[in-house]
DSSP file (Angstrom, degrees, kcal/mol; ACC not computed):
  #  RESIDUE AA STRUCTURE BP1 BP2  ACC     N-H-->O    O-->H-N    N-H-->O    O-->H-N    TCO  KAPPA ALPHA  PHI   PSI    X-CA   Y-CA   Z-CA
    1    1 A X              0   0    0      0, 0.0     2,-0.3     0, 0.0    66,-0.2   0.000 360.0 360.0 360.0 162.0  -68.6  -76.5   57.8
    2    2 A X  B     -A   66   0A   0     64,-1.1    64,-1.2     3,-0.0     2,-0.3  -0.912 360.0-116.6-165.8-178.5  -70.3  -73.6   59.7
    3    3 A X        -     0   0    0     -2,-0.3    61,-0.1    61,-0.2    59,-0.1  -0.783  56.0 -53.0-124.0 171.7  -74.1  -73.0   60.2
    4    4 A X  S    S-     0   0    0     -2,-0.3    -1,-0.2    56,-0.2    67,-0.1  -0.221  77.0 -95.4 -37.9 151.7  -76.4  -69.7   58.8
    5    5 A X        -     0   0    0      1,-0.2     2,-0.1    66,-0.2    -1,-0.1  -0.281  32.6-133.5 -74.9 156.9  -74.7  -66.5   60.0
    6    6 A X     >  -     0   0    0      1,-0.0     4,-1.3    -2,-0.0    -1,-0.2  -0.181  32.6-100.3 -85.9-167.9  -75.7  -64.6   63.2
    7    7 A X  H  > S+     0   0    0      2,-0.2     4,-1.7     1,-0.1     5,-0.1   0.593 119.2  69.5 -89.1 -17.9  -76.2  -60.8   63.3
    8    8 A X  H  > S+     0   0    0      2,-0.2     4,-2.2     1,-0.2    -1,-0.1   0.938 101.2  52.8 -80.5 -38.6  -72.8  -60.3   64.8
    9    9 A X  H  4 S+     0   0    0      2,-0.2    -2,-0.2     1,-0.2    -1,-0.2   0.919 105.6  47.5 -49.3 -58.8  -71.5  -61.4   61.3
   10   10 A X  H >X S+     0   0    0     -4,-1.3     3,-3.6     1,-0.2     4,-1.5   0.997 115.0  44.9 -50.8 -67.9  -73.2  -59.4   59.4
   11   11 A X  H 3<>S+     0   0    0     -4,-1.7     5,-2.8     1,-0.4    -2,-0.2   0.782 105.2  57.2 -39.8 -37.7  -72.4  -56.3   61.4
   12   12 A X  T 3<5S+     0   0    0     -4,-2.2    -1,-0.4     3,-0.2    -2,-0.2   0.136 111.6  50.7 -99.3  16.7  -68.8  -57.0   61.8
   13   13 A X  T <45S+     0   0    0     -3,-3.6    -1,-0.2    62,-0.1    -2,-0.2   0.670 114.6  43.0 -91.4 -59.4  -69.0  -57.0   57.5
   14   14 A X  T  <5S-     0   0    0     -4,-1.5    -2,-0.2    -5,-0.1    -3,-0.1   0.045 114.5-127.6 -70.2  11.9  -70.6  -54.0   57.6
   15   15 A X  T   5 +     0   0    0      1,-0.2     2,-0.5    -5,-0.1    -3,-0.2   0.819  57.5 146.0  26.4  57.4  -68.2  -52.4   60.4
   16   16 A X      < -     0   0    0     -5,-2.8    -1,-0.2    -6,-0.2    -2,-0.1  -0.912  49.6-111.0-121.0 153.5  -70.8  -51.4   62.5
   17   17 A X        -     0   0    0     -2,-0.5    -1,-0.0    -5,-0.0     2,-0.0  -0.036  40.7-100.4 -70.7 167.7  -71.6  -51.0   66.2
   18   18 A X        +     0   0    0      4,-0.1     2,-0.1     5,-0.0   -10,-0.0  -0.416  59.9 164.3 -61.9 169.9  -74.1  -53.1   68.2
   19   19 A X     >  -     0   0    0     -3,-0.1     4,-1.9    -2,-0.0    -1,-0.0  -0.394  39.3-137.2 177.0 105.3  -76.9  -50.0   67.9
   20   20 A X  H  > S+     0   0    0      1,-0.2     4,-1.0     2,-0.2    -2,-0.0   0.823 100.5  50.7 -47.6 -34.1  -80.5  -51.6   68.9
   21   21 A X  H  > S+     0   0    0      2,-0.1     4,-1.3     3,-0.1    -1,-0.2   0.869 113.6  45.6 -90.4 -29.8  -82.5  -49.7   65.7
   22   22 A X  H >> S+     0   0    0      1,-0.2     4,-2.3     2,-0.2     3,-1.2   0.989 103.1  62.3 -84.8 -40.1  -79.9  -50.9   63.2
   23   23 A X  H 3X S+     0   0    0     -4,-1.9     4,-2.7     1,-0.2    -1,-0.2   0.746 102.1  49.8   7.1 -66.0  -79.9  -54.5   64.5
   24   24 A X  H 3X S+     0   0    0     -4,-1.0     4,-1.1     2,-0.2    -1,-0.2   0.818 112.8  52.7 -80.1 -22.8  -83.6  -55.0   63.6
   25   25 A X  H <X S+     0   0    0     -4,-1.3     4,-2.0    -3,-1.2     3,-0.2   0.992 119.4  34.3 -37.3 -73.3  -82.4  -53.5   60.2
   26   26 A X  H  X S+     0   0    0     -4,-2.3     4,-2.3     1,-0.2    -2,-0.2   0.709 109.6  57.1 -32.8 -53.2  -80.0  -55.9   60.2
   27   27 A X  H  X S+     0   0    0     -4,-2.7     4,-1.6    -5,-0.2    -1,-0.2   0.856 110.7  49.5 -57.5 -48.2  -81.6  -58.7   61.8
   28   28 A X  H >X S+     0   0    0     -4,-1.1     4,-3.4     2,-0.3     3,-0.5   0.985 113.1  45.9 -49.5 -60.5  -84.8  -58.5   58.6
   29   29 A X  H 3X S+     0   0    0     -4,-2.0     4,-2.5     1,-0.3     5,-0.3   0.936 118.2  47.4 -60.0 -52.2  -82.1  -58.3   55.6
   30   30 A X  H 3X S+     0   0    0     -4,-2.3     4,-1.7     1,-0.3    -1,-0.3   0.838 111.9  45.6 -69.8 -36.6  -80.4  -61.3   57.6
   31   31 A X  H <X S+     0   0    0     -4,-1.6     4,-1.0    -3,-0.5     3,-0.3   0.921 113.3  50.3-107.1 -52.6  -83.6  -63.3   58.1
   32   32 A X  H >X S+     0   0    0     -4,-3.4     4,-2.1     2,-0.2     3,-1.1   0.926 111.2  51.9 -64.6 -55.4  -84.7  -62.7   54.2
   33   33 A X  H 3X S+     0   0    0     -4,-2.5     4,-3.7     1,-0.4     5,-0.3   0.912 108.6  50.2 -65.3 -32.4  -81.0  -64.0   53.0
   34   34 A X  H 3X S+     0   0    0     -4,-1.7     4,-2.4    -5,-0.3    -1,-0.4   0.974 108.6  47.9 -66.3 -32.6  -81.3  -67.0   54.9
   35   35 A X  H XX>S+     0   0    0     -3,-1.1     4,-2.3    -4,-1.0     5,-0.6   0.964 117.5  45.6 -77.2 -57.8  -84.7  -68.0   53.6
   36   36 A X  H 3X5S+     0   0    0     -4,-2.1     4,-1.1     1,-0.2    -1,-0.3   0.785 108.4  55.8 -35.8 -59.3  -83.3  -67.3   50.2
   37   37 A X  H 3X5S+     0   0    0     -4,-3.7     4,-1.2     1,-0.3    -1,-0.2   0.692 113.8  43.3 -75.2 -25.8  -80.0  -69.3   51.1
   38   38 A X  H XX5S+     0   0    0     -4,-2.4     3,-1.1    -3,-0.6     4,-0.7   0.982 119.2  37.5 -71.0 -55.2  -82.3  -72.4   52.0
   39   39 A X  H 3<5S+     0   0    0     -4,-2.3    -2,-0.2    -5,-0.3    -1,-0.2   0.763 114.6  56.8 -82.9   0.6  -84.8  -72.3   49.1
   40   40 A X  H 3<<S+     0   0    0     -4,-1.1    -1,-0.3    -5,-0.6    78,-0.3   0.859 110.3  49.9 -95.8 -29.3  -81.5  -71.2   46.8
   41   41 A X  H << S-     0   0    0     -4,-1.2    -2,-0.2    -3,-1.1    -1,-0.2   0.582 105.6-144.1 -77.1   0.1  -79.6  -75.2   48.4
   42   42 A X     <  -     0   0    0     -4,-0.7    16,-1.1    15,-0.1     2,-0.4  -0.335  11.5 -60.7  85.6-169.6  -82.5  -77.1   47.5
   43   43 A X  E     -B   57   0B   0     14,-0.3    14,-0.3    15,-0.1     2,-0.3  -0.928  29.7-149.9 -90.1  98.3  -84.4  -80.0   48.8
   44   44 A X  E     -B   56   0B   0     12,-2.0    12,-2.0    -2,-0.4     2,-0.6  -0.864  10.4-146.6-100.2 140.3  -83.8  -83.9   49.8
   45   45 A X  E     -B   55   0B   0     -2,-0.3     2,-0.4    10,-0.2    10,-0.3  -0.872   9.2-159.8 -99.6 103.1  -85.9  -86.2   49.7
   46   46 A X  E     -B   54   0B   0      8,-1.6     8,-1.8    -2,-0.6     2,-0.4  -0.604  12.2-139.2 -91.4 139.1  -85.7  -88.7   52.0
   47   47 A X  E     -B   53   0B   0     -2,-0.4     6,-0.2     6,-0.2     5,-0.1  -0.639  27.1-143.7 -84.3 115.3  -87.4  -92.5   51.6
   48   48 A X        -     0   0    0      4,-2.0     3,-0.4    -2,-0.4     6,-0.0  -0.303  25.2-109.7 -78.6-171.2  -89.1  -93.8   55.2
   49   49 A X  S    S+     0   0    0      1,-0.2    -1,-0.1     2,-0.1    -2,-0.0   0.808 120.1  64.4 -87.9 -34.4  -88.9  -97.2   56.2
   50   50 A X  S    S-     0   0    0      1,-0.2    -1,-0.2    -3,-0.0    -3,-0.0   0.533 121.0-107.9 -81.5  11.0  -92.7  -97.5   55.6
   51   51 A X  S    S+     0   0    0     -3,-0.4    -1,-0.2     1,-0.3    -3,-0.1  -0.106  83.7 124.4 111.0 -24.2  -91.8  -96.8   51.8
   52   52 A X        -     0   0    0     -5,-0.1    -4,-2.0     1,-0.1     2,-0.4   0.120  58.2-127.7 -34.7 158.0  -93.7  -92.4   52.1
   53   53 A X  E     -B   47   0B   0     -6,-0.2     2,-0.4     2,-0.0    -6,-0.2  -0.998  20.2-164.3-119.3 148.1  -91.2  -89.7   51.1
   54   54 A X  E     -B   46   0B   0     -8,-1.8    -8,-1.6    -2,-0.4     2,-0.3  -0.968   5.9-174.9-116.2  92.4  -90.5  -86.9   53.1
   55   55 A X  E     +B   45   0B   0     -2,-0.4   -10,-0.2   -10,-0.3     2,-0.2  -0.882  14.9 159.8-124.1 147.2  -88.7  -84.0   51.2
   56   56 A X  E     -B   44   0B   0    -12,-2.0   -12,-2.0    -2,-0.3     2,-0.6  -0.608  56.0 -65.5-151.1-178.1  -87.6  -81.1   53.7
   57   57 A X  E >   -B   43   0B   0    -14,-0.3     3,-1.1    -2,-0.2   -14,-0.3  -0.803  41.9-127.8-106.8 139.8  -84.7  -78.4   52.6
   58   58 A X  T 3  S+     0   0    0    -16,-1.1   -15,-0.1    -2,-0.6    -1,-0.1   0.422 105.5  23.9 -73.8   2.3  -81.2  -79.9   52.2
   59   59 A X  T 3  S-     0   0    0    -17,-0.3    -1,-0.3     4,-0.1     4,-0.2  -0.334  89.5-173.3-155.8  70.0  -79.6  -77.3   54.6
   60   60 A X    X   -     0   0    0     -3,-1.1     3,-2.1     1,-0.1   -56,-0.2  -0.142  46.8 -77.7 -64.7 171.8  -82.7  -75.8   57.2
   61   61 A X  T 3  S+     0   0    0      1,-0.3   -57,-0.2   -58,-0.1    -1,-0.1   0.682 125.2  45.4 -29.3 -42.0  -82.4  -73.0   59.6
   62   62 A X  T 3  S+     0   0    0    -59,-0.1    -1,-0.3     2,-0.0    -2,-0.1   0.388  81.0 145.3-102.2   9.5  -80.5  -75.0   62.5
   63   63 A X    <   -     0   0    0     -3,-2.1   -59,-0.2    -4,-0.2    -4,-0.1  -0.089  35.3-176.6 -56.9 175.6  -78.2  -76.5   60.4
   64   64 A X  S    S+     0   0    0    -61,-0.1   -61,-0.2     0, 0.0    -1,-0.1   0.267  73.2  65.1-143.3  11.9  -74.9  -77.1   61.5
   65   65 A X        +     0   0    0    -64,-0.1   -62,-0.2     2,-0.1    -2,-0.1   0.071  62.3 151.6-125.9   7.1  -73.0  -78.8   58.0
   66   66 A X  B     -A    2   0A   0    -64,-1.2   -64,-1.1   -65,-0.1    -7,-0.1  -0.222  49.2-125.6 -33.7 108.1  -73.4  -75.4   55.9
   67   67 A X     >  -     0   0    0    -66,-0.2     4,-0.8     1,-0.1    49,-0.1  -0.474  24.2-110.4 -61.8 149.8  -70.4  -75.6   53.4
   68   68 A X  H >> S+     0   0    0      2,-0.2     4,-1.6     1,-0.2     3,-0.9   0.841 110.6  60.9 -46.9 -59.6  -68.3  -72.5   53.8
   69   69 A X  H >> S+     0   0    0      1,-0.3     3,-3.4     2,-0.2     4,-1.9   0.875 103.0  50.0 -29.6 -91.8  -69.2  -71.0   50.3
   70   70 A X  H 3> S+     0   0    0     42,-0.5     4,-3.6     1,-0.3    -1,-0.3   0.598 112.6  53.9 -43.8 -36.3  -73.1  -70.7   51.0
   71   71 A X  H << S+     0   0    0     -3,-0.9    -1,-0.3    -4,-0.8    -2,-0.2   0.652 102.9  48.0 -84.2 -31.8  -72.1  -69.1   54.2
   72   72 A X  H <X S+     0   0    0     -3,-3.4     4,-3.0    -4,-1.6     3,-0.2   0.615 109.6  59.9 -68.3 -35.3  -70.1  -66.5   53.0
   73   73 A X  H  < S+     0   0    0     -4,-1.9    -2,-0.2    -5,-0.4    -3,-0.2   0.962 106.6  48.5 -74.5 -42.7  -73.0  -65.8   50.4
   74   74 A X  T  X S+     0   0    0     -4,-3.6     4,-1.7    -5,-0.3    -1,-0.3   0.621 103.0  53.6 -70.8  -0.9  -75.1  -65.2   52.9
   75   75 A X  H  > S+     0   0    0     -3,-0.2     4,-1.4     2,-0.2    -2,-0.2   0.808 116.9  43.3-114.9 -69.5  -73.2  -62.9   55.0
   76   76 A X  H  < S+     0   0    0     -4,-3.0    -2,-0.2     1,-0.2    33,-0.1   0.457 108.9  57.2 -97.9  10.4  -72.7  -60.7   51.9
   77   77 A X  H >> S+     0   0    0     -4,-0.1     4,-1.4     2,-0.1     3,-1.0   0.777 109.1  47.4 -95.9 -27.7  -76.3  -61.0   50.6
   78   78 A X  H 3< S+     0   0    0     -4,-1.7    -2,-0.2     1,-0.2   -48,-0.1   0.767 108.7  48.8 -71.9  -2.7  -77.6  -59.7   53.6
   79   79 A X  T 3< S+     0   0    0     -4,-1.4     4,-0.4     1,-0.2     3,-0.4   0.509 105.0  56.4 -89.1 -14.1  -75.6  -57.1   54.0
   80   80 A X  T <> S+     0   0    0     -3,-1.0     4,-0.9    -5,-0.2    -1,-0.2   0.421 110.8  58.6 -90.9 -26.4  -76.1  -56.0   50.3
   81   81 A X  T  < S+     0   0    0     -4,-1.4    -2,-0.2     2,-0.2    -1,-0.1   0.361 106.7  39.5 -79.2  11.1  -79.7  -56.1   51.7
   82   82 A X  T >4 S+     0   0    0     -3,-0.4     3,-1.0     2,-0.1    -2,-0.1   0.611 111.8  52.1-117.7 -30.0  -79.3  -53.9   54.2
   83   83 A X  G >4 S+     0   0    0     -4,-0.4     3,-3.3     1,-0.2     4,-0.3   0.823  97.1  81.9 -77.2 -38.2  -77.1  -51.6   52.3
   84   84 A X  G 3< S+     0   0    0     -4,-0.9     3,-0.4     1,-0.2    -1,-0.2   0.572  77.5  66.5 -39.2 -18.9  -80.2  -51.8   49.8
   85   85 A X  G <  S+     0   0    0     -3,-1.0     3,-0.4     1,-0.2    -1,-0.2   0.402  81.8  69.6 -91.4  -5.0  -82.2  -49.3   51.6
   86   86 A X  S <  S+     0   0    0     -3,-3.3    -1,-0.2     1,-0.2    -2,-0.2   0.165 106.5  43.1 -87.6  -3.1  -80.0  -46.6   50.9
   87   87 A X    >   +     0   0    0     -3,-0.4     3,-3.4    -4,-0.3     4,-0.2  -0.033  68.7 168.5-147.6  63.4  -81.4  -46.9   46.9
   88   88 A X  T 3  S+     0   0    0     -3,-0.4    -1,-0.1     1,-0.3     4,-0.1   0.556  77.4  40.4 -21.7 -31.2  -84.8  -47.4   47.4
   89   89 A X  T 3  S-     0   0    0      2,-0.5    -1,-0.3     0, 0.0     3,-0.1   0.244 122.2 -97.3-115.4   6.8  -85.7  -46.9   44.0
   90   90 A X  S <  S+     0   0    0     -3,-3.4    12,-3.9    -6,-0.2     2,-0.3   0.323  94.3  98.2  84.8  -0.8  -82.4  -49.1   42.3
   91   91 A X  B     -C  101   0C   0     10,-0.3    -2,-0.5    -4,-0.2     2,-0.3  -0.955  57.6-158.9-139.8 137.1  -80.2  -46.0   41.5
   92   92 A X        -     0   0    0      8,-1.3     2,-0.3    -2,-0.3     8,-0.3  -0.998  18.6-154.4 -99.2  93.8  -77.4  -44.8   43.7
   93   93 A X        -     0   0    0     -2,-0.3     6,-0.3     6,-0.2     3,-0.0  -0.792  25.1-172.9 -95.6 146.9  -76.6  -41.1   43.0
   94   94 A X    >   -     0   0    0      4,-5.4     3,-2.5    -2,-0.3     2,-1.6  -0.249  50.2-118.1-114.7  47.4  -73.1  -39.2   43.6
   95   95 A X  T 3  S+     0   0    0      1,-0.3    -1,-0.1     2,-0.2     4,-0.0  -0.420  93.8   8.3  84.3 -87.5  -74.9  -35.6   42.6
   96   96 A X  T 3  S+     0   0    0     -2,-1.6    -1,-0.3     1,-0.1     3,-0.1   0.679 119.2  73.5 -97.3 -22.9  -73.0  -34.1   39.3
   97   97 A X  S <  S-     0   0    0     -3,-2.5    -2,-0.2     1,-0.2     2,-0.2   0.831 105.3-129.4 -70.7  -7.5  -71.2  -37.3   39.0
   98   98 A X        -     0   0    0     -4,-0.4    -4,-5.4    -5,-0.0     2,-0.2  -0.838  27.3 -84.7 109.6-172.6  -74.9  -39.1   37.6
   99   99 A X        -     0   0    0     -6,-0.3    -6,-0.2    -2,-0.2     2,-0.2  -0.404  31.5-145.8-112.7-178.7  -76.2  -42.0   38.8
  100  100 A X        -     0   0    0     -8,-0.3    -8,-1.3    -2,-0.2   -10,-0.0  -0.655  20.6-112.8 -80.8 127.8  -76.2  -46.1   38.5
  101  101 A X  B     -C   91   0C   0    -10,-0.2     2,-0.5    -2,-0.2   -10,-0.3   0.044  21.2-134.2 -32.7 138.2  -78.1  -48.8   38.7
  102  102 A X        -     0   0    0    -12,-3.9    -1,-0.1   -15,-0.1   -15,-0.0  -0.875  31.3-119.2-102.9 151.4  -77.8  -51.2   41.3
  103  103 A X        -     0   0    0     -2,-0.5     3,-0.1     1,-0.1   -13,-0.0   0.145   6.7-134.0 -38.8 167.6  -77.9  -54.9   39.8
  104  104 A X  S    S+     0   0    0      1,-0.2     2,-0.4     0, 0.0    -1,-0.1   0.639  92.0  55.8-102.3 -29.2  -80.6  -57.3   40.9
  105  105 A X  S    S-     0   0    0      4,-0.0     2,-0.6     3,-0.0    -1,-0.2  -0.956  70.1-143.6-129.6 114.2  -77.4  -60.2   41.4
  106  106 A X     >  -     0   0    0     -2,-0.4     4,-2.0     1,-0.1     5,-0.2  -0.815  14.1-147.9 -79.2 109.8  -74.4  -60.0   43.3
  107  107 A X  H  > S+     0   0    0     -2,-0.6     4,-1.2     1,-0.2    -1,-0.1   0.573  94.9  44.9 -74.7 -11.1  -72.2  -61.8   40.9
  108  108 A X  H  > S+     0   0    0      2,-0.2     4,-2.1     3,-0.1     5,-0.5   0.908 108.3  52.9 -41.7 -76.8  -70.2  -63.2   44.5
  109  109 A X  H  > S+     0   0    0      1,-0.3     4,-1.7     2,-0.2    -2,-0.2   0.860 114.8  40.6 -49.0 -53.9  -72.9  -63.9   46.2
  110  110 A X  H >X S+     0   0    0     -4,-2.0     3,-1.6     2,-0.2     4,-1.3   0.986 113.9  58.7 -63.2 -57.0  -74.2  -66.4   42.9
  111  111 A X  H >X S+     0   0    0     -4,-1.2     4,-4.4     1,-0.2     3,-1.0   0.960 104.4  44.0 -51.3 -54.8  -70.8  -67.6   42.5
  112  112 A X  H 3< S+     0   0    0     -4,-2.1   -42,-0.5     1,-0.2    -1,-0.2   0.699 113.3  51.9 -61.2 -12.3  -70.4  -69.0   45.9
  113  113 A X  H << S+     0   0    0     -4,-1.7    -1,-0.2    -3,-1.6    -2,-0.2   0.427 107.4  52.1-119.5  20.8  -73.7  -70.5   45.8
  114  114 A X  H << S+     0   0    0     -4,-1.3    -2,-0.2    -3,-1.0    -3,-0.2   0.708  91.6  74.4 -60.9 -57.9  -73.1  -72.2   42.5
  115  115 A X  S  < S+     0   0    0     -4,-4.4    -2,-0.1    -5,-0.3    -3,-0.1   0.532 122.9   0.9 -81.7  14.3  -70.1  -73.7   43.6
  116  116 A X  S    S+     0   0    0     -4,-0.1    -1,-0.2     2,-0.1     2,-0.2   0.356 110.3  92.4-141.8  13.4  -72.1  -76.2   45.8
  117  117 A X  S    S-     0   0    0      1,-0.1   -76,-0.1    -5,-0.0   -75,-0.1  -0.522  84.5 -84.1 -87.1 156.2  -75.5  -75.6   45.3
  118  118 A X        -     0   0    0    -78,-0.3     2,-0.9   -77,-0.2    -1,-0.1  -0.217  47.2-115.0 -78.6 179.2  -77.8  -77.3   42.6
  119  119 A X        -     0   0    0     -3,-0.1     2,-0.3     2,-0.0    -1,-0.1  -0.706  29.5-158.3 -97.6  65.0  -77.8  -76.1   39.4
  120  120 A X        -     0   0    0     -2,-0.9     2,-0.6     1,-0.1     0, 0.0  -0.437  11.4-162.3-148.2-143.0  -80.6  -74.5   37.4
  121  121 A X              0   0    0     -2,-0.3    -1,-0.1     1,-0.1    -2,-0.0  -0.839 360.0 360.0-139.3 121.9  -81.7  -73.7   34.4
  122  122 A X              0   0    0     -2,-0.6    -1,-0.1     0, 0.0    -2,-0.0   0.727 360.0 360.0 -83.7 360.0  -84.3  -71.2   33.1
C-alpha cells in the first residue's frame, strides 16, 4: 500500500533534475492526476450512528492505503501530463517522417486503475 505520489516520483520517471521552473510544471500535471486518481477510485458512503450518510472519496489526498496499481497510474499519468505540453495541439511531429496523434487514454494508466478501481459503464 503506498499513498498519492510526491514530485520526486514523478521526476525520477521522467529522469530529470530537481530544476525550480520545471517542478511547478511538474508539481500542476501531478496535482491534476491526483484529483483525477481520486474522482477515477470512487466514493464510500459511510452510515453515522445517528442513521445521516456521509459519502467522501474512497482514497482522498492524505491517504495512506493506496493499492499499488492506482499509484503507479498516477505516477505515469502525470508524467504523460507533463510530457503533454510538448504537443499542444495533440500531434507530435518528427519533420519529414509526418506526424501522430497523441491518444486521449494511456491504455497503462486505465489498466492499472481498472484493476482495483470501480467499474463503469457508458
Amino acid at each position: 500500500m503506498a499513498a498519492w505520489p510526491k514530485l520526486s516520483e514523478v521526476r525520477t520517471l521522467l529522469r530529470l533534475q530537481p530544476d525550480p521552473t520545471e517542478d511547478g510544471v511538474i508539481q500542476t500535471a501531478l496535482a491534476a492526476a491526483v484529483d483525477y486518481g481520486i474522482r477515477r477510485m470512487g466514493n464510500t458512503t459511510v452510515t453515522n450512528p445517528d442513521g445521516s450518510t456521509t459519502t467522501g472519496p474512497t482514497y482522498p489526498a492524505d491517504t495512506t492505503d493506496l493499492p499499488d496499481g492506482p499509484h503507479e497510474a498516477c505516477v505515469l499519468h502525470a508524467a504523460r501530463l507533463y510530457r503533454r505540453r510538448d504537443s499542444v495541439d495533440g500531434t507530435i511531429s518528427w519533420g519529414d517522417a509526418g506526424g501522430v496523434r497523441v491518444g486521449n487514454v494511456d491504455p497503462d494508466v486505465r489498466m492499472l486503475y481498472d484493476s482495483v478501481g470501480p467499474w463503469g459503464f457508458a
